[in-house]
C-alpha positions as CSV (number, residue, x, y, z in Angstrom):
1,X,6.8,-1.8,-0.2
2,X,3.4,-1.0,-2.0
3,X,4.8,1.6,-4.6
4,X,7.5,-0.7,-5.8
5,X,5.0,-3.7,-5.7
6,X,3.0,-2.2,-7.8
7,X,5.3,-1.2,-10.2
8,X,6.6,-4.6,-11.1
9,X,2.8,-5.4,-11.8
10,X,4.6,-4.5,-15.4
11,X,7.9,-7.2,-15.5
12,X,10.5,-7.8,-18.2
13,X,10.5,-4.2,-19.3
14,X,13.5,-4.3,-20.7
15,X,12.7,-7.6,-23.0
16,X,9.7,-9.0,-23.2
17,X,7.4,-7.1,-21.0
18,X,4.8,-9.2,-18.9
19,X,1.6,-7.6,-17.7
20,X,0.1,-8.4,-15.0
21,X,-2.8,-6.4,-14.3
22,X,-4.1,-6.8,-17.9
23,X,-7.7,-6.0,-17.1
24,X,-9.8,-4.2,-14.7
25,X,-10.3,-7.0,-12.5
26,X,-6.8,-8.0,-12.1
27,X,-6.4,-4.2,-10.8
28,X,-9.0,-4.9,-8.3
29,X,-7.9,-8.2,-7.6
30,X,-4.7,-6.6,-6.7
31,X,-5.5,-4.3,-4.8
32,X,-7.4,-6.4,-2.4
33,X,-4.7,-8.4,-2.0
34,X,-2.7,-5.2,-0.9
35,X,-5.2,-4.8,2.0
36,X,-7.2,-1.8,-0.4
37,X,-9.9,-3.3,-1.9
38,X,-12.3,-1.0,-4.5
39,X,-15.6,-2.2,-5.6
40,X,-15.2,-1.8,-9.5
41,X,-12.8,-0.3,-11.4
42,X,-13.2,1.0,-15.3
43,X,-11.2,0.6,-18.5
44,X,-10.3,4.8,-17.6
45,X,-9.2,4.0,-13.8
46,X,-7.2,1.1,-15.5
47,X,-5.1,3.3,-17.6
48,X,-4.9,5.5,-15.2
49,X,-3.5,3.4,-12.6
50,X,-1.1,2.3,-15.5
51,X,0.1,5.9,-16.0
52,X,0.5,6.3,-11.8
53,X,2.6,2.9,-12.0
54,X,5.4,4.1,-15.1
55,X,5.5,7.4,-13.5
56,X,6.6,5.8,-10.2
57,X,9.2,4.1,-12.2
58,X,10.4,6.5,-13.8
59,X,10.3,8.5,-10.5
60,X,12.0,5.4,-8.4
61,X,14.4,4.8,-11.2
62,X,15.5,8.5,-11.4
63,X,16.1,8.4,-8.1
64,X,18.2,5.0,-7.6
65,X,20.3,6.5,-9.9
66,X,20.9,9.6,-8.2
67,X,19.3,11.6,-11.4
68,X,16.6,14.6,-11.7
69,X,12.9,13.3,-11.1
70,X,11.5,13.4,-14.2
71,X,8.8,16.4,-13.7
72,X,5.7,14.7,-15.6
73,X,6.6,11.8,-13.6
74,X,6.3,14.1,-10.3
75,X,3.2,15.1,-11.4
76,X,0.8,12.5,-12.2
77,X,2.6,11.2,-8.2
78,X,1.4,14.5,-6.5
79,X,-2.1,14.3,-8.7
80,X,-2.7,11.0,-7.5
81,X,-1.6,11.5,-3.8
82,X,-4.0,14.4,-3.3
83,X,-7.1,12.9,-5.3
84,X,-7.7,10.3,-2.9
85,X,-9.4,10.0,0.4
86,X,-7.7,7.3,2.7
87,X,-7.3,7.2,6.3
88,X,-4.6,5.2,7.8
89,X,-6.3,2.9,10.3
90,X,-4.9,1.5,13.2
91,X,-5.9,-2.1,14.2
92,X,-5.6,-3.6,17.9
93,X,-2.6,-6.0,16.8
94,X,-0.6,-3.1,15.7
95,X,-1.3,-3.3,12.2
96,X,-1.9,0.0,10.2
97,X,-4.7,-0.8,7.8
98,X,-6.5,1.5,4.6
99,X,-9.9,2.6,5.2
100,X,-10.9,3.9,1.3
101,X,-13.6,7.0,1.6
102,X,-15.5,5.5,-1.1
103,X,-14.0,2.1,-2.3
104,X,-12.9,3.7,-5.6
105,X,-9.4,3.5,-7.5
106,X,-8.7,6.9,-6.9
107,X,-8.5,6.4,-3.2
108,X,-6.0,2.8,-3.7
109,X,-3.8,5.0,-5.8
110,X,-3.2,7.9,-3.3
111,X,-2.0,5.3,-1.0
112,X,0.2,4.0,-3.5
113,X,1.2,7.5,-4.6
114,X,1.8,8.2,-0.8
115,X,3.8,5.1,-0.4
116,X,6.3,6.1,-3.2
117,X,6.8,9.5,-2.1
118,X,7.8,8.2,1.5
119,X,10.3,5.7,-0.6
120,X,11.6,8.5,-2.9
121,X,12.0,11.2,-0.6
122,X,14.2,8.4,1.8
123,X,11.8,8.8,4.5
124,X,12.1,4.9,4.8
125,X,15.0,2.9,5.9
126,X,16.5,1.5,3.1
127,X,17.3,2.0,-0.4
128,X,16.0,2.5,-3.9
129,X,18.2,0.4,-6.5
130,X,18.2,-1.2,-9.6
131,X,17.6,-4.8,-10.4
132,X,20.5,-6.1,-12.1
133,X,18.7,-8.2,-14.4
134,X,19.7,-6.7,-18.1
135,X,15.7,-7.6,-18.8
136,X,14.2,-6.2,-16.0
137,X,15.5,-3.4,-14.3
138,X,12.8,-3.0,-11.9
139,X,13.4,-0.4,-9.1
140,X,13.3,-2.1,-5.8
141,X,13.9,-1.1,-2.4
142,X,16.2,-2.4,-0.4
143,X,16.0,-3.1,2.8
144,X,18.9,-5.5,3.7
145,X,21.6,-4.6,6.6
146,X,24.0,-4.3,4.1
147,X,21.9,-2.6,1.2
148,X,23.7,-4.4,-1.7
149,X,20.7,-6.5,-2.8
150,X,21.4,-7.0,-6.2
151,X,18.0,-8.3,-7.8
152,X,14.3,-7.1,-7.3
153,X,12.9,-10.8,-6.5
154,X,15.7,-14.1,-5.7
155,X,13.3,-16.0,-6.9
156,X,12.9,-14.5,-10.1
157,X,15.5,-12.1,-12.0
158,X,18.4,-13.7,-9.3
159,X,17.7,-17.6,-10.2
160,X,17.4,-16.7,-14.0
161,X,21.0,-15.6,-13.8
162,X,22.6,-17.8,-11.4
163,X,21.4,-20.6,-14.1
164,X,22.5,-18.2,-17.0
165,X,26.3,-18.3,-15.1
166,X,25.8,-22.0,-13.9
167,X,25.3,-22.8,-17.6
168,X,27.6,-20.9,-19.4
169,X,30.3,-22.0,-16.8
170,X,28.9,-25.9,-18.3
171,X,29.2,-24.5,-21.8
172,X,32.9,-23.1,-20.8
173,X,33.9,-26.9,-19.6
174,X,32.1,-29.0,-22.1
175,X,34.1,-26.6,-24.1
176,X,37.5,-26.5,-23.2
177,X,37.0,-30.5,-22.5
178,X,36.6,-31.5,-26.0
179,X,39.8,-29.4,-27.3
C-alpha cells in the first residue's frame, strides 16, 4: 500500500528513529520508485511531505486501534488530497498508473493522501494493525487471509525478534545448564 509505504520512510520510531528520506532527493527518488515521479522537490515540499507522512500515522495508528482520528491529523490528509492534480491512468496490461498535472510534490502527495483515506476509511480489503515490534510500531495493512500478521516487514521487525527469542531461549539453557 502507498500510504503505509510511505509512512515507514520514518522506522524505529519508537527507539532509534531511522530516516529515510533525509533530503529532497531521496523524496524524489522515492517517489519515482512508487511509479510518481516529480521533477524537483524543495527543502519546504520536504517538510511538508514529512508533516503528510506523521499525520497518516497518526491517522492509520488511530485507527488500527479502533480510537478517534486525530483531527489535525485529518486535516493536513484532506489538505493534501485536494491540492493535487493526478489522474489515475489506465495502461493496456491492466495496470493503473499516475499521470502528475505538473510533476510537482503536491500532486505525489494527493495520491498518497488518497491512498490512505481508501486504507482508513476500510475501503480496501484488509486491515490496518500495529507492528508488534516494541521499537517500531509502524501501522501496516494487512492483507493476509487470516489478518493476524503480526509485524510490518518479516524481514525486518519479525527476524529481529525471532533472534531476540531464539537468543534468550540460548541464554535460558546456557543458563540453567551451568546450575
Amino acid at each position: 500500500m502507498l500510504a503505509t509505504s510511505f509512512t515507514a520512510t520514518l522506522t524505529e520510531r519508537r527507539g532509534d528513529a531511522v530516516e529515510r528520506i533525509p533530503t529532497p532527493q531521496r523524496l524524489i527518488d522515492w517517489l519515482a520508485v512508487n511509479g510518481l515521479a516529480v521533477e524537483s522537490c524543495s527543502a519546504a515540499q520536504l517538510d511538508h511531505a514529512r508533516e503528510l507522512r506523521e499525520s497518516i500515522h497518526a491517522a492509520a495508528t488511530a485507527a488500527a486501534i479502533d480510537a478517534a482520528l486525530p483531527a489535525a491529523a485529518v486535516r493536513v490528509i484532506n489538505d493534501c488530497s485536494v491540492q493535487g492534480q493526478a489522474a489515475a491512468i489506465l495502461t493496456p496490461e491492466r495496470n493503473r498508473r499516475w499521470r502528475l498535472s505538473s510533476a510537482a510534490v503536491e500532486d505525489a502527495l494527493s495520491v498518497i493522501a488518497a491512498d490512505a483515506i481508501n486504507i482508513i476509511t476500510g475501503e480496501r480489503d484488509g486491515r490496518l494493525a500495529l507492528c508488534a515490534s516494541p521499537t517500531c510500531q509502524a501501522a501496516f495493512f494487512d492483507t493476509s487471509q487470516s489478518r493476524t500478521r503480526k509485524w510490518c516487514e518479516m524481514n525486518t521487525c519479525g527476524n529481529r525478534q525471532k533472534k531476540a527469542r531464539f537468543h534468550a531461549s540460548q541464554h535460558r539453557k546456557n543458563a540453567s545448564a551451568g546450575t
